[in-house]
C-alpha positions as CSV (number, residue, x, y, z in Angstrom):
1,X,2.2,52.1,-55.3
2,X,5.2,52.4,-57.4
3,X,7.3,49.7,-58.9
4,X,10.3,48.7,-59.6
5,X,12.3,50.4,-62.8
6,X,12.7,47.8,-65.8
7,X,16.3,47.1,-66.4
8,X,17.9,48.9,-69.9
9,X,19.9,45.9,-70.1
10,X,19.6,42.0,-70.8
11,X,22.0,40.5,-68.5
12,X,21.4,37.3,-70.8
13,X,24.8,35.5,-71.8
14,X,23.6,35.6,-75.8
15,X,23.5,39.9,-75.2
16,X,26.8,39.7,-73.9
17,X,30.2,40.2,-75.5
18,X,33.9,39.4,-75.6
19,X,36.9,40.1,-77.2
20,X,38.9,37.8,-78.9
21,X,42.3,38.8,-80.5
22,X,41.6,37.3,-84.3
23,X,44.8,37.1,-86.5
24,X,46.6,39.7,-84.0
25,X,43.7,42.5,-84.0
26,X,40.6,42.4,-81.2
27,X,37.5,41.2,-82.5
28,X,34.2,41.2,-80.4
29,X,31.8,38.3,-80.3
30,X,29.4,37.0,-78.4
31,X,29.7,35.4,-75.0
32,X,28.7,31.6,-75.1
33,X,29.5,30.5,-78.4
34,X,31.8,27.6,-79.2
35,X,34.6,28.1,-81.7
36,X,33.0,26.6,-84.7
37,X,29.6,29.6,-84.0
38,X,32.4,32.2,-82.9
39,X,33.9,32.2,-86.5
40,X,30.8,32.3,-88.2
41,X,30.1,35.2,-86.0
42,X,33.2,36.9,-87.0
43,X,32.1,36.7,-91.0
44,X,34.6,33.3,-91.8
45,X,33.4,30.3,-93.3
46,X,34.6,27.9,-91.0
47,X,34.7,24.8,-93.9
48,X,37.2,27.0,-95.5
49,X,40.0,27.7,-92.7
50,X,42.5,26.3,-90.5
51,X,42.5,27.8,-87.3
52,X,45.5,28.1,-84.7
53,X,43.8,28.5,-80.9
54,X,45.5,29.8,-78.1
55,X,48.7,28.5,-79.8
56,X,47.8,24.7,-80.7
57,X,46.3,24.2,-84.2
58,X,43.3,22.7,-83.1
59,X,41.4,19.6,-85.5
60,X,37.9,20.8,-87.1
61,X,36.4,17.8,-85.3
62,X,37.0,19.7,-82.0
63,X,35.7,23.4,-82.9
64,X,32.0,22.2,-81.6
65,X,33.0,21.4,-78.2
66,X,35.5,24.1,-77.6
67,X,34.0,27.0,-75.6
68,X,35.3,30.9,-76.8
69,X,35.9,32.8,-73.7
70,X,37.4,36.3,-73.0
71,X,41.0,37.4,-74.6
72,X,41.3,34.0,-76.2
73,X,43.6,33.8,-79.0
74,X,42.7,32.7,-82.6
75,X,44.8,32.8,-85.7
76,X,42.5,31.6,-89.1
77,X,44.4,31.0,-92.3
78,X,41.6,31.0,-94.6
79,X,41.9,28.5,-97.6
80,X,41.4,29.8,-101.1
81,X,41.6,27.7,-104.2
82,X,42.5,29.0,-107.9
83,X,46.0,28.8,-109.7
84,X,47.3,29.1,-113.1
């Protein structure tokens, strides 16, 4: 009796990943995250940034709901306090 071979890889959309091109260099993330969980999984903050997507500044209020997909484009100006 033999049996079929397990597969070496999860085919699950959380395994998955995608590039992204983050402030003009390609960043991998991955598949099915919305924006707001897509720049948490790139390292940002997202309380503290402004984000530019696919060419429209796009309102914080929004970031939930918008789905990160293959060779999207995202531009984050980060926001840092301090002064003299």
């Amino acid at each position: 009796m033999t049996s079929d071979p397990i597969p070496t890889t999860d085919p699950s959309p959380s395994r998955l990943l995608i590039t992204l091109r983050v402030n003009g260099e390609p960043r991998s993330c991955p598949a099915g995250l919305r924006l707001d969980q897509a720049l948490e999984a790139l390292g940002y903050r997202p309380q503290l940034v402004v984000v530019e997507f696919n060419g429209s500044i796009l309102p914080r209020s929004r970031w939930s709901e918008q789905p990160v997909v293959e060779s999207d484009v995202v531009e984050v100006v980060t926001i840092v306090g301090g002064g003299s």
